[in-house]
Structures are given as structure tokens and as C-alpha cells.
C-alpha positions, 0 to 999 in steps of 0.5 A: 898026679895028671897033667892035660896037657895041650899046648902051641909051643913057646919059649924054647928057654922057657920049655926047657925050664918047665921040662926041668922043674917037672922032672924034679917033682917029689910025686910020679907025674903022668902026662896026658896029651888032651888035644895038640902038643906042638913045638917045645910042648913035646919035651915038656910033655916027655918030662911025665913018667907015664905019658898018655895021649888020646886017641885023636890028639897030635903031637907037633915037631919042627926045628927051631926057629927065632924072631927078630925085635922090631927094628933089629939091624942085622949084621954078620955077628948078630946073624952069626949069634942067632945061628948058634943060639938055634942049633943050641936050642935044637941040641937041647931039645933033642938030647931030651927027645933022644933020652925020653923017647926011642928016636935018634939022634940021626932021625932027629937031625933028618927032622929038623928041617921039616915040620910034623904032625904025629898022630897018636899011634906013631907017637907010642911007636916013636915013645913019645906017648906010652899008651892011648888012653881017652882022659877019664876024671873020677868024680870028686876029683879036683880039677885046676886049669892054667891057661897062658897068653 
């Protein structure tokens, strides 16, 4: 089974989810970076077994960050509170991207701080993607699109 994947990110809860579940399909996944992976998209896209990307897609890595409700007061504990949620999330995702790829963790953590754009050939040299390789659907083949918000 191939997954095209291209996405902005999200939920970092909700990624991890997705990356879980897909890791646990009973059938070899390949995913295929079709244009943008960005954010958490990356461990969702690390759940294939083979990874693909085309040649003019990118991969996008950034720390985590977290957006207060409207009208959030913001005291010591809350700050204190999202502080650790975050360096949570971030060690969630990286013990991924440590695990499914060859970066470590102390590459990871120089990282975290800035924003990256990968394009496809430093992807395959870090391990994200396995190989470049342009998307080809045989004819016949049926062809299901999700799209979310």
C-alpha cells in the first residue's frame, strides 16, 4: 500500500496518533512525499516502511510550539505547564526521527531552535526518505484522496 502524502503539520497529539496506528497496519506501507511535508507531517511520513519523495518535494522541521486559547490568563504554573508539555512533545518526536532515521539525538536538539526546510536529496542522506522516485500510478489503480481542514 502507497500513501501521497503531503501536508502542513498539526496536532502534535494527533500525529503521534496517526504515526502509531500506521506503524501497526497488517500490510507493508510505503509512503511517498508528493509535494510538502512539514511539521509533525515528518513522523507521520517516517511511519512507511519504504519512503519515497519526489524529486522537487521538501521536508519541513521546526520545534514545537503551542498557541494559547483566547483569553488564556497566564500565570507562573500555566507557563510552567506548557513548558513541559512542549519539551515533551519534542522528545516524542525526536525519539521517532532518532529511531527512523539516521539523525541524532544531539543533531535533533541543535535543531530545535530553528526552522528547516529539507529538500529531497538531504532527506535520503539524513534517512527520512529512502530514495527519489517521481509518483507513478498504473492505470487501474484506485485512487482515494483525504483532505483535512
Amino acid at each position: 500500500m502507497r500513501l501521497l502524502l503531503s501536508t502542513l503539520g498539526g496536532n502534535v497529539t494527533e500525529g503521534i496518533n496517526l504515526y502509531n496506528v500506521m506503524r501497526g497496519f497488517p500490510f507493508r506501507l510505503a509512503t511517498h512525499n508528493s509535494g510538502n511535508v512539514a511539521s509533525i507531517g515528518v513522523a507521520v511520513y517516517l511511519a512507511g516502511e519504504e519512503r519515497l519523495t519526489c524529486p522537487n518535494s521538501s521536508f519541513l522541521t521546526h520545534g514545537v510550539t503551542n498557541e494559547p486559547p483566547p483569553s488564556q490568563a497566564f500565570g507562573a504554573k500555566w507557563f510552567r505547564e506548557r513548558h513541559d508539555g512542549i519539551l515533551a512533545d519534542e522528545a516524542r518526536i525526536n525519539d521517532i526521527l532518532v529511531e527512523r532515521t539516521s539523525l541524532t539525538a544531539e543533531e535533533l536538539a541543535r535543531f530545535a531552535e530553528t526552522e528547516q526546510t529539507k529538500d529531497a536529496t538531504t532527506a535520503v542522506e539524513e534517512g527520512i526518505a529512502h530514495k527519489i522516485e517521481d509518483i507513478d500510478i498504473p492505470d487501474g489503480v484506485p485512487v482515494l484522496t483525504v483532505q483535512t481542514r
